[in-house]
C-alpha positions as CSV (number, residue, x, y, z in Angstrom):
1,X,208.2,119.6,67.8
2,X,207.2,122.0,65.1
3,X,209.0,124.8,66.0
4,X,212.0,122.6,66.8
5,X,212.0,121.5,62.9
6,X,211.7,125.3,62.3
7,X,214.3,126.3,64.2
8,X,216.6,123.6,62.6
9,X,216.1,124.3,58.6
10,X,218.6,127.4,59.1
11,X,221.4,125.6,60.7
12,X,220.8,122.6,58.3
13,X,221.1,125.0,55.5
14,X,224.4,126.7,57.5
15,X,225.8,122.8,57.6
16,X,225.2,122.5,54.2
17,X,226.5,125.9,52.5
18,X,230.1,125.4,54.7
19,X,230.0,122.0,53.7
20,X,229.4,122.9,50.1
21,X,232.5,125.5,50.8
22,X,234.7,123.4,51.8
23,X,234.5,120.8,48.7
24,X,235.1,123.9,46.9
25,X,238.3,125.2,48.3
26,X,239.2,121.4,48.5
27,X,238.1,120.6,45.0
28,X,236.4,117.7,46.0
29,X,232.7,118.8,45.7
30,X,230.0,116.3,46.5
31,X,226.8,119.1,45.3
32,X,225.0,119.7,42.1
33,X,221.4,121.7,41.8
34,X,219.1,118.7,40.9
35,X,220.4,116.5,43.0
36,X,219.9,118.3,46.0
37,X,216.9,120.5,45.0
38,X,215.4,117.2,45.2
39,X,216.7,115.6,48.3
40,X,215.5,119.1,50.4
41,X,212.5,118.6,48.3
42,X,211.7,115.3,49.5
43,X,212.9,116.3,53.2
44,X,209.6,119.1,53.3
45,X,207.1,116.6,51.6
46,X,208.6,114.0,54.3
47,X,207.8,116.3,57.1
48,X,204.2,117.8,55.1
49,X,203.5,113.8,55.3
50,X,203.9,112.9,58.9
51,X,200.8,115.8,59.6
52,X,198.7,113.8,56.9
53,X,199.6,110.0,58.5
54,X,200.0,110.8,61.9
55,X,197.8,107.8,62.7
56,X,200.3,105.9,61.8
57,X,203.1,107.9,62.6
58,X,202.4,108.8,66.6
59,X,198.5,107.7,66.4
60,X,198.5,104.1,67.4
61,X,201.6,104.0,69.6
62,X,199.2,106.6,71.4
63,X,196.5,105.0,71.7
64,X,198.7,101.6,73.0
65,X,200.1,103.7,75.3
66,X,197.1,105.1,77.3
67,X,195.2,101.7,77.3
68,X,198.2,99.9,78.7
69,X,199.1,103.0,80.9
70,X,196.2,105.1,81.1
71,X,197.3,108.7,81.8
72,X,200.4,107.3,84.3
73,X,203.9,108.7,83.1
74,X,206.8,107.0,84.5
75,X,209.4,109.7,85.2
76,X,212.0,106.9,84.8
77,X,211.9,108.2,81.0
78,X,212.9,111.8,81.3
79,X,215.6,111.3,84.1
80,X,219.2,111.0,82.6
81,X,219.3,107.0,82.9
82,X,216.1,106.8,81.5
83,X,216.7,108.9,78.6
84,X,219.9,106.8,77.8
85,X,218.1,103.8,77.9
86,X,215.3,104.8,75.9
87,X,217.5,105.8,73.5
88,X,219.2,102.4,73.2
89,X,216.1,100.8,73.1
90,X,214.9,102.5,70.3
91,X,217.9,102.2,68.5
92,X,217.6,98.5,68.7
93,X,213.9,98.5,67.2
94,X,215.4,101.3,64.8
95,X,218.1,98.6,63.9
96,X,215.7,95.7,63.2
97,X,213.3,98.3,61.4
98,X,216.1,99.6,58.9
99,X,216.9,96.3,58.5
100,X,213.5,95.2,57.3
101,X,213.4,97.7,55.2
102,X,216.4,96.3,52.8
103,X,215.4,92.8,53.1
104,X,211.3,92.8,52.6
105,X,210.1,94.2,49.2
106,X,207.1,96.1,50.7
107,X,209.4,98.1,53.1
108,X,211.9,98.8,50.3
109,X,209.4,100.3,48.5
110,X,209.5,103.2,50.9
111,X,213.0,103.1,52.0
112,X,214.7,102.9,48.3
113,X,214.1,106.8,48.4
114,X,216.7,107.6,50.7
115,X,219.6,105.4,49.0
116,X,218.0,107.3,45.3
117,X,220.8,110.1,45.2
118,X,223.7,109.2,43.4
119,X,225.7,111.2,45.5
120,X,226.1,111.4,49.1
121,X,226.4,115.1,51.4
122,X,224.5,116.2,53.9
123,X,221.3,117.2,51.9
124,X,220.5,113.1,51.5
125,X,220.3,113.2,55.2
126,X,217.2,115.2,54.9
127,X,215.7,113.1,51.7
128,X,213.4,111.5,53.9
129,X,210.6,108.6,53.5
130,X,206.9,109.7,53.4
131,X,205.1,106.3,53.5
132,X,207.5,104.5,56.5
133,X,205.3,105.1,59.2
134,X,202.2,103.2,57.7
135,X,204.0,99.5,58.5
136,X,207.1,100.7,60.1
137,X,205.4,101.8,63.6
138,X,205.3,98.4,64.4
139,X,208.2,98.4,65.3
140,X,208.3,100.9,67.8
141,X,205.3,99.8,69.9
142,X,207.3,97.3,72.5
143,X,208.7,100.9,73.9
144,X,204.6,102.0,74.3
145,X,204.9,98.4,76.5
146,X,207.5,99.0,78.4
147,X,206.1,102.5,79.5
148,X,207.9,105.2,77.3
149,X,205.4,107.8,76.8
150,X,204.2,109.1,73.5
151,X,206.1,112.8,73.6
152,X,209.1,111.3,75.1
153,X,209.1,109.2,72.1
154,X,209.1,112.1,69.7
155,X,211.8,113.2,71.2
156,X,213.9,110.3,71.4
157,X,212.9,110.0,67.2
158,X,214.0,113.9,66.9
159,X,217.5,113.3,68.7
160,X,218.4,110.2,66.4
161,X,217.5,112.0,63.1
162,X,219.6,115.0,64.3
163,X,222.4,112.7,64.8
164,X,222.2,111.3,61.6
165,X,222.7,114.5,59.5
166,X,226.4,114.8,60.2
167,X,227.0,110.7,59.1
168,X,225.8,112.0,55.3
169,X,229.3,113.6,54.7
170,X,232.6,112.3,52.2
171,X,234.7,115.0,53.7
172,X,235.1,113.1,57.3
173,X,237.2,110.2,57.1
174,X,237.6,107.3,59.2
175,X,237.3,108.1,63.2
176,X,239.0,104.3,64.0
177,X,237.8,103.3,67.5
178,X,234.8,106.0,67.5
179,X,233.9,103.8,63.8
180,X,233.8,100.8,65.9
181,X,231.0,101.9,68.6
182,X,229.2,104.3,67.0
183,X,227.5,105.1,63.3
184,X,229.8,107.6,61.8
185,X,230.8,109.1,58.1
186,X,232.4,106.0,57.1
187,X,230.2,103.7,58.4
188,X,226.8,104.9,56.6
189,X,228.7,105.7,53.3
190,X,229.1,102.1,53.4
191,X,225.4,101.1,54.4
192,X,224.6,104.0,51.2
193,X,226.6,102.2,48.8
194,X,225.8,99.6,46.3
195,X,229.0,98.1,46.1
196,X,228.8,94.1,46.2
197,X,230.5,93.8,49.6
198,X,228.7,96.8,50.9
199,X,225.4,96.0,50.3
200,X,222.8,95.6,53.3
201,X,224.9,96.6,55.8
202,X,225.2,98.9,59.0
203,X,221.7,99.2,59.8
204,X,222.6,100.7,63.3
205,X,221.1,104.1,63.6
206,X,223.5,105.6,66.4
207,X,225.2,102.4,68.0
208,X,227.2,99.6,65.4
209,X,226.7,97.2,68.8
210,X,223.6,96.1,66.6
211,X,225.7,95.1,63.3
212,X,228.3,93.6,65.3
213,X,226.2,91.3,67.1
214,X,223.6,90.1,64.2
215,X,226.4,90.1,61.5
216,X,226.2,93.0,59.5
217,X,229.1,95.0,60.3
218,X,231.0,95.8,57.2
219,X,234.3,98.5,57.2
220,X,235.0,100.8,54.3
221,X,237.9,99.5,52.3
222,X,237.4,101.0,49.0
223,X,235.6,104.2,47.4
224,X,231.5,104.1,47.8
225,X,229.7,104.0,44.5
226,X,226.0,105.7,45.5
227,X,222.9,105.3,44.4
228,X,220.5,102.1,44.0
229,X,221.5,99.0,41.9
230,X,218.4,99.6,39.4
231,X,219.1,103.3,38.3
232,X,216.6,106.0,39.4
233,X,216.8,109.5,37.9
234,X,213.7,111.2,38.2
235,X,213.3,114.0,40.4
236,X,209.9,114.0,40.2
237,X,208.7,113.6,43.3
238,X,205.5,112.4,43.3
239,X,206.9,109.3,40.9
240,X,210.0,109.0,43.4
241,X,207.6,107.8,45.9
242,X,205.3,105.8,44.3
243,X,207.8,104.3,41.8
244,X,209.0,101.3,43.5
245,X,205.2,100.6,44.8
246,X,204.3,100.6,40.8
247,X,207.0,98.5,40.0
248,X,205.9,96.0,43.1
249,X,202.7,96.3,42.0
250,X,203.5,95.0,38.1
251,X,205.8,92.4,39.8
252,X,202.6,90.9,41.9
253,X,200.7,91.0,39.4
254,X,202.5,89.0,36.5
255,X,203.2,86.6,39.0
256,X,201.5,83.1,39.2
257,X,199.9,81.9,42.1
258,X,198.8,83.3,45.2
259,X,201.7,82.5,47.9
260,X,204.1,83.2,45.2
261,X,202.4,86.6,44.7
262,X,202.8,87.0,48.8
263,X,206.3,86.5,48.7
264,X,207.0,89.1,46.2
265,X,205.8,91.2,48.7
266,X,207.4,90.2,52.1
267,X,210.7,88.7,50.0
268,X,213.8,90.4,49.6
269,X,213.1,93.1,46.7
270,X,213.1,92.1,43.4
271,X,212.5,87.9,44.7
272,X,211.4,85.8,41.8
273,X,212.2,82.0,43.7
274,X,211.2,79.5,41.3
275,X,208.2,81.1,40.3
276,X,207.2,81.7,36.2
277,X,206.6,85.7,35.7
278,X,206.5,87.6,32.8
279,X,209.2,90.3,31.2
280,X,207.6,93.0,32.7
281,X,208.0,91.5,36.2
282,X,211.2,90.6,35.4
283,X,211.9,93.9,35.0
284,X,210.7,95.3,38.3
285,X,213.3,93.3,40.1
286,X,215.6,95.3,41.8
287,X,218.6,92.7,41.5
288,X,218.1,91.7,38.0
289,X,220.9,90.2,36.4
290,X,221.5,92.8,33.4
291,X,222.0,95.7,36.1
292,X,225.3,95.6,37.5
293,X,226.7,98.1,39.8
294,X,228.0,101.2,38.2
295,X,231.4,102.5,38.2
296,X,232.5,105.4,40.7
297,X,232.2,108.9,39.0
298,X,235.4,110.6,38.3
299,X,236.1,113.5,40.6
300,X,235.1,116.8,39.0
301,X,238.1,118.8,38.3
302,X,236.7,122.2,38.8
303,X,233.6,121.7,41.8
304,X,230.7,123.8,41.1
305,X,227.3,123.2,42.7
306,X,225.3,123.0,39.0
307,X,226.6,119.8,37.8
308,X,228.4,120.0,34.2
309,X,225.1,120.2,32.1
310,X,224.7,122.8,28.9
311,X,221.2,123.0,29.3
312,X,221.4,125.2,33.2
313,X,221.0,128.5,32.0
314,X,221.2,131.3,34.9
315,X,217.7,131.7,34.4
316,X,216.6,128.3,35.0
317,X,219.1,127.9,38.1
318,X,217.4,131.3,39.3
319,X,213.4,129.7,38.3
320,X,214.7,126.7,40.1
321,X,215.8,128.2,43.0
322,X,212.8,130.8,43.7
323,X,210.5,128.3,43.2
324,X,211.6,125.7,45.4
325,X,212.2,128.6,48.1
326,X,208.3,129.2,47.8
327,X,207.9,126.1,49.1
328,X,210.3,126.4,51.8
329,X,208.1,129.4,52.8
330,X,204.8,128.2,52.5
331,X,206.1,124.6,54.7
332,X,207.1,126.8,57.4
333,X,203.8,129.2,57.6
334,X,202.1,125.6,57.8
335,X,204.5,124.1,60.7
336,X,204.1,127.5,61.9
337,X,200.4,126.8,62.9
338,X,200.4,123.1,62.4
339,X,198.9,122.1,66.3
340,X,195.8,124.6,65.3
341,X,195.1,123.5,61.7
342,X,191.9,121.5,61.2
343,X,193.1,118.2,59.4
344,X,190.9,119.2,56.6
345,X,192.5,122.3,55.9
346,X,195.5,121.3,56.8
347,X,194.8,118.7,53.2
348,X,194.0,121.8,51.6
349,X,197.5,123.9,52.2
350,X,199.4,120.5,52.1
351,X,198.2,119.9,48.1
352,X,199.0,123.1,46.5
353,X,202.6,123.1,48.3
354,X,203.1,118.8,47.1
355,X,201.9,120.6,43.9
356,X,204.8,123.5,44.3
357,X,207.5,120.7,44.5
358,X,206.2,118.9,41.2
359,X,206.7,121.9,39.7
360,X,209.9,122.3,40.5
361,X,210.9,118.9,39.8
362,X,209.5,119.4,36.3
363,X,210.9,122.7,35.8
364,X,214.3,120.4,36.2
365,X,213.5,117.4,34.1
366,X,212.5,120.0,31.0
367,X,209.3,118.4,30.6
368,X,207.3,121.5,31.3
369,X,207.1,125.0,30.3
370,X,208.1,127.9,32.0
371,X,204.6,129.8,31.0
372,X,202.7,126.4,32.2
373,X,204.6,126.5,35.4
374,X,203.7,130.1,36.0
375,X,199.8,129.1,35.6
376,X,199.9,126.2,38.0
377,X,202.7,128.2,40.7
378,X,199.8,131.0,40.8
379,X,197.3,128.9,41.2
380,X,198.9,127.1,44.2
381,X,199.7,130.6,45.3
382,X,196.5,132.2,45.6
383,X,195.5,129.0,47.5
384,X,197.9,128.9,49.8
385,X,197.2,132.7,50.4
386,X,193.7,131.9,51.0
387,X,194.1,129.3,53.1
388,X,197.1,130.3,55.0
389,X,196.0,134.2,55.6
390,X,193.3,133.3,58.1
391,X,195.8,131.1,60.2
């Protein structure tokens, strides 16, 4: 699986650059730096993650799957049938997980990092959750029932993501009856966007069967506004995770009463019911009242992939740029030799990189210096060295 990730970042990044291309030529450029510095960002701590919760992430569905089935595997699940129906299975736990995940608060405080970026290309594709697999492999466990083994699983997880990079894209219009069956362009740029009518809908990972049937089907009649309806423009990424848990957190805990305080966690985000909470509650909600949707951006009128902003200098964009390729290098030296890390080491490669990507993120929101980042980058460095060298 490792090396399948490896071999994918350079045709991910080929996608990207001719899509990037062709908003150019077509003046109708969907990029800026930040904005997907951070998305590919969150993509490589995503992927760092699923080493450090693997429990959680292939562990227990494991585990379920050899005490109901021992060593046994069914070769059902790799024959052709087999794989197509695995695959529609899955996309119908996917469906109900997805779901979940915009209509319980404690789910939305992992998902809401995907829907962060206000704009919408095929970097957000790869501006992935860290923390879904710690409650979200419940969801997948009826396929460790029916006999689907753990590996096959994987694989089934690996085709759907791969088929979900090309649906991040403005520049493919509407594919009519294709729209209909399948998840496609138009289809998730309505599920990403926070306009009233679109909100909360096409869950459906590959098939729309799912949205048809349970009601939440929606076509795109007029232009996506991106983002989330409570603004989010850090690109820290450390906060970007743990933002929504802090502000789920403040809204438990200024809220009276212990069922009350349970519901804020399993309610729609941002629930307040009938309950009494304080401001600072209040203002955790994801739906309050004083945050209405914004308006679309105008279209830039000459594209360029550093949005309109005085303070990029070429020397930041180039700081920027080789330090978030340092972490690019140092992710794929770990993948490299991920199956023979100890988990303990593994921690200790996994931290200094995490601690790369602050930097970076930092380094973009001007709230550190460039000699301060040097310090910490060498630090990291010489860890990683030490750590990594041996491997």
């Amino acid at each position: 699986m490792e090396q399948l990730v490896i071999f994918a970042i350079p045709i991910f990044t080929l996608l990207m650059v001719f899509e990037f291309a062709y908003g150019w030529i077509s003046k109708r450029n969907t990029y800026s730096l930040k904005d997907t510095l951070s998305n590919l960002s969150q993509g490589l701590i995503s992927r760092l993650s699923q080493f450090v919760n693997q429990f959680f992430h292939i562990g227990i569905y494991t585990l379920l799957y050899h005490w109901l089935w021992s060593d046994y595997e069914n070769p059902f699940w790799y024959s052709g049938l087999g794989i197509a129906v695995g695959l529609i299975i899955f996309d119908f736990c996917d469906y109900w997980l997805h779901r979940i995940e915009h209509e319980s608060a404690i789910f939305w405080a992992s998902h809401v990092i995907h829907h962060q970026s206000k704009r919408y290309n095929l970097s957000v594709a790869l501006r992935q959750v860290s923390t879904e697999p710690i409650l979200g492999f419940v969801f997948y466990l009826p396929l460790a029932f029916l006999g689907m083994p753990p590996k096959q699983l994987l694989l089934t997880v690996l085709v759907v993501l791969f088929y979900q990079i090309w649906i991040h894209t403005e520049h493919i219009g509407k594919l009519r009856g294709f729209d209909y069956v399948f998840n496609s362009p138009s289809n998730h740029r309505v599920h990403h966007a926070v306009n009233p009518q679109y909100l909360d809908k096409n869950y459906g990972s590959i098939l729309m069967v799912w949205d048809h049937l349970f009601g939440t089907y929606e076509l795109e009649l007029e232009p996506c506004v991106y983002g989330t309806k409570k603004p989010f423009d850090s690109v820290d990424p450390i906060w970007t995770i743990l933002s929504e848990y802090v502000g789920l957190f403040k809204l438990v805990t200024h809220t009276r009463g212990l069922i009350a305080k349970f519901k804020c966690i399993y309610k729609p985000p941002g629930w307040r019911g009938e309950v009494e909470v304080t401001q600072g509650a209040a203002q955790s909600a994801r739906f309050a009242e004083n945050n209405p949707v914004r308006e679309a951006a105008p279209t830039q009128a000459v594209p360029q992939i550093v949005a309109n902003n005085t303070e990029w200098t070429k020397t930041l964009v180039a700081i920027c740029l080789v330090q978030f390729l340092s972490v690019v290098v140092f992710t794929v030296l770990f993948l490299a030799n991920e199956d023979t890390t100890q988990y303990s080491q593994a921690l200790q490669i996994i931290a200094p990189i995490v601690c790369l990507c602050w930097g970076l993120g930092a380094l973009m929101e001007r709230s550190i210096s460039y000699t301060k980042l040097l310090m910490i980058d060498a630090v990291c460095c010489l860890v990683l060295y030490l750590k990594l060298a041996p491997l």
